[in-house]
C-alpha positions in Angstrom: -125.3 -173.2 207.7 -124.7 -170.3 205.2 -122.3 -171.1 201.8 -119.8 -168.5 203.7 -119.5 -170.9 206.8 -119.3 -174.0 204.6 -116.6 -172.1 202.2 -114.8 -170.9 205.8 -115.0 -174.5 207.2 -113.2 -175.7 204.3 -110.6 -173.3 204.3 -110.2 -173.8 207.9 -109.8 -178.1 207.3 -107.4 -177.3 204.9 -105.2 -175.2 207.0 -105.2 -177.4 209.8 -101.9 -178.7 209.5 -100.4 -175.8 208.3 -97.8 -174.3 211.0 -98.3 -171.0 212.1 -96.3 -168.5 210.5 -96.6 -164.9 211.8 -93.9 -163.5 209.3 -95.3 -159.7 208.2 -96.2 -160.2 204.2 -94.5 -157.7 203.4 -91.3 -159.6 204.3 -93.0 -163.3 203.7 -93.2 -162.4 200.1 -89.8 -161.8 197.8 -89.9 -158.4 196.2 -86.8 -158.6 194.6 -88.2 -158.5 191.0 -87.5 -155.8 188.3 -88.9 -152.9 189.0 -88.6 -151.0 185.6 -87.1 -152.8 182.3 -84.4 -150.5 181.0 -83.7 -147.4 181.6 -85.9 -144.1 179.9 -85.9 -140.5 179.9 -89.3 -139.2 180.6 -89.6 -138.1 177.2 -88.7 -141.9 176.5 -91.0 -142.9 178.9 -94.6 -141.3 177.3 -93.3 -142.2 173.9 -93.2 -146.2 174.7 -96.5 -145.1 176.6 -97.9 -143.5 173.1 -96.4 -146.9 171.3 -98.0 -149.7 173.7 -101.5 -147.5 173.5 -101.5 -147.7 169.5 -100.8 -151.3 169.8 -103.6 -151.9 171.6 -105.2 -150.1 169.2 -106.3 -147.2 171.1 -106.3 -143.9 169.5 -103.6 -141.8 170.6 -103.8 -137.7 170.9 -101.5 -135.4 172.4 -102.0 -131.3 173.2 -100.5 -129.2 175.2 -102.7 -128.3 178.3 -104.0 -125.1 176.7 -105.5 -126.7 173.5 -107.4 -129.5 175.3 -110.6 -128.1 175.3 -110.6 -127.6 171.4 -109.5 -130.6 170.9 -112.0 -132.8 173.3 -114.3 -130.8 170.9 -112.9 -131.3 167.9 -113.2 -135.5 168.8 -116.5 -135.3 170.1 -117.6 -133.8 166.7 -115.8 -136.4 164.3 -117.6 -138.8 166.3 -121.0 -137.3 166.1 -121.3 -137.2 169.9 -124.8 -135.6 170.7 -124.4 -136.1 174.5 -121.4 -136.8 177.0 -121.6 -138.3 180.2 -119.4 -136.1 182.9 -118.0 -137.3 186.3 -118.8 -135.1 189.1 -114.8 -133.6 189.2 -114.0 -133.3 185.9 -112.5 -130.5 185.4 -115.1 -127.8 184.1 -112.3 -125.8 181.6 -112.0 -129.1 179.9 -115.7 -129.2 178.8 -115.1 -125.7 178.1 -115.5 -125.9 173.9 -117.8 -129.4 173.5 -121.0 -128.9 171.9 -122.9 -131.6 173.7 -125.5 -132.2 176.1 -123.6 -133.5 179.3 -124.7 -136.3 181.4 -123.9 -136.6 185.3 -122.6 -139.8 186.7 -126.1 -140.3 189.1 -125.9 -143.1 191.4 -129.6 -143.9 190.1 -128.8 -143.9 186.5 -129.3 -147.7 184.7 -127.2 -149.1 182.2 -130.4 -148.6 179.8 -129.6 -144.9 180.7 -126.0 -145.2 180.4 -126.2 -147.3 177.0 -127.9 -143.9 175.6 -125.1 -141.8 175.8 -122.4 -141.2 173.2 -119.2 -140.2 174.4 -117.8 -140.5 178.2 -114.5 -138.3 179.0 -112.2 -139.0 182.1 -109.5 -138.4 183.6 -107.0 -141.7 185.3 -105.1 -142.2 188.3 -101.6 -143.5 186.5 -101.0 -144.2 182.7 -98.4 -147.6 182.5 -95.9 -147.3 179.5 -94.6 -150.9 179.6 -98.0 -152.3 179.1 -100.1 -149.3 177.8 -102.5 -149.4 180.5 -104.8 -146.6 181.6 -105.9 -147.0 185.8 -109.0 -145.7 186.6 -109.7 -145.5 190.8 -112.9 -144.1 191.0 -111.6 -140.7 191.7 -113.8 -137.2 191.0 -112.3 -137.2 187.4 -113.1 -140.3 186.7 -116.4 -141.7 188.4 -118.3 -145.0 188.6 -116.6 -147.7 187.3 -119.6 -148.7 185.4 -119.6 -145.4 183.4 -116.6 -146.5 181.1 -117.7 -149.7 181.0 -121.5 -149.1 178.8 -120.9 -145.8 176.6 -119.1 -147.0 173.2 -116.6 -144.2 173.1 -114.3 -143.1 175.8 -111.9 -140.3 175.4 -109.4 -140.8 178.5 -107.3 -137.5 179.4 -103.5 -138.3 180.8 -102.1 -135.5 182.4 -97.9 -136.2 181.1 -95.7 -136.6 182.3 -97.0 -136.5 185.6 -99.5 -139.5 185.3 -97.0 -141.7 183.6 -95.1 -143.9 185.2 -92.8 -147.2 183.7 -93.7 -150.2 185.5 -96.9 -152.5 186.5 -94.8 -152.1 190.2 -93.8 -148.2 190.2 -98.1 -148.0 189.2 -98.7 -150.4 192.0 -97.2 -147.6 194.5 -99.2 -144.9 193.8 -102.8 -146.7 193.9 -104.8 -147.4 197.1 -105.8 -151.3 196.9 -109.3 -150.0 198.7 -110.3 -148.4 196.0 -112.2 -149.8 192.5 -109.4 -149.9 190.5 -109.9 -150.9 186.5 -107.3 -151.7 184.2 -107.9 -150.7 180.7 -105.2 -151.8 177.7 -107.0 -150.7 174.6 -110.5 -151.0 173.6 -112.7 -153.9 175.0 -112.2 -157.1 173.0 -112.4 -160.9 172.6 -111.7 -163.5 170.3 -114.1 -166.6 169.5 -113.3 -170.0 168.6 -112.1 -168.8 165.4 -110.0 -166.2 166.5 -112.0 -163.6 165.1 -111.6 -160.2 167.3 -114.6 -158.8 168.4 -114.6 -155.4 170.3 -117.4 -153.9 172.4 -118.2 -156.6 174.2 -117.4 -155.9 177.7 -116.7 -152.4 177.0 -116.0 -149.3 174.6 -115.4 -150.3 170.9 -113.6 -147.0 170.8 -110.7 -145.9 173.1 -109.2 -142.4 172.8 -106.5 -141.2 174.7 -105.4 -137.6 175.1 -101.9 -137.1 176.5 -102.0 -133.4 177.7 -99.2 -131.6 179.1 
C-alpha cells in the first residue's frame, strides 16, 4: 500500500459517520462577508495601494505609460543591473531603453543559472490596495514562478488603474484557482528568535514596483 492509499484510507475512516451532504459549495459556504472596507474613488484606491506597498517596504514608482521604458532604465542603472531576466510576453517596448543583457525564462534554466542574474521585470495579474499585494499567475508577462523567487531585485510593472482592485475577494474574482498563483506583500522576509528581520531569504531583498498608467 502506497502513503496515498494509507492517507485516503484515513480520510475515508474518518468520514464514515459523516452524513451525506450534497449541498453545491458555493451555497454550503456563507459568503456574506465584506467585500471591500469603505468606500474609494479609484484615485483613492491606487493611493492606499501606493501606501500598503511602502509599508511593506517595497519601493514604490509611478509613470505614465509613455515614460516606462526610461524609467525601467533609469532603475536598472541605479541598481547596477548587468543582465535582466525577461518572460517570454513581456512586452518588448518596455525593454525598449535598458542597457542590459536579457535573460529568457528557459524551462532548462537552474536556480545556479537563475541566482546569476541581476534584475527580473514583470508584469502581475491584480495589484490588492487593502493589503498591498502584487498576484503573479504565471501569465506571458510574468513567467515561472521560480523566476521572482531567486534574482535579488524584482521590478514589478502594475498597469493602474486597471490592475487594481480593493479587496482580497474582488482579487479573488478575477484569478483562475488552476493557475500558480503567488502572493507577494513586500520584499521576502523573516524574523528569528530575536525578532531580528532578515530579508532575502525566500525571495528578492529588493521589491520595486512601477505603477504605470
Amino acid at each position: 500500500m502506497s502513503g496515498r492509499e494509507r492517507i485516503l484510507g484515513r480520510v475515508r475512516r474518518a468520514l464514515a459517520d459523516v452524513p451525506r451532504d450534497d449541498t453545491p459549495y458555493e451555497r454550503a459556504v456563507a459568503r456574506d462577508y465584506l467585500r471591500e472596507h469603505g468606500e474609494r474613488s479609484t484615485e483613492e484606491t491606487v493611493e492606499l495601494l501606493a501606501e500598503n506597498l511602502a509599508d511593506y517596504r517595497a519601493v514604490v514608482h509611478r509613470c505614465a505609460d509613455g515614460e516606462l521604458p526610461e524609467l525601467l532604465a533609469r532603475l536598472m542603472a541605479e541598481r547596477g543591473s548587468r543582465s535582466v531576466l525577461v518572460p517570454p510576453g513581456l512586452p518588448p517596448h518596455w525593454l525598449a531603453a535598458v542597457d542590459a543583457t536579457r535573460v529568457p525564462d528557459r524551462a532548462d534554466g537552474t536556480p545556479h543559472d537563475l541566482d546569476r542574474v541581476d534584475s527580473v521585470i514583470t508584469g502581475c495579474a491584480v495589484a490588492i490596495a487593502e493589503t498591498g499585494t502584487l498576484v503573479l499567475d504565471g501569465g506571458p508577462d510574468q513567467g515561472r514562478r521560480r523566476i521572482t523567487l531567486i534574482p535579488d531585485h524584482h521590478i514589478c510593472v502594475v498597469r493602474v488603474p486597471g490592475q487594481v482592485v480593493a479587496s482580497v475577494p474582488l482579487a479573488l474574482e478575477r484569478l483562475d484557482p488552476a493557475r500558480p498563483l503567488t502572493w507577494i506583500s513586500g520584499p521576502s522576509a523573516t524574523s528569528d528568535i530575536e525578532l531580528d528581520r532578515v530579508e532575502g531569504v525566500h525571495g528578492p531583498r529588493t521589491l520595486e514596483v512601477v505603477l504605470a498608467g
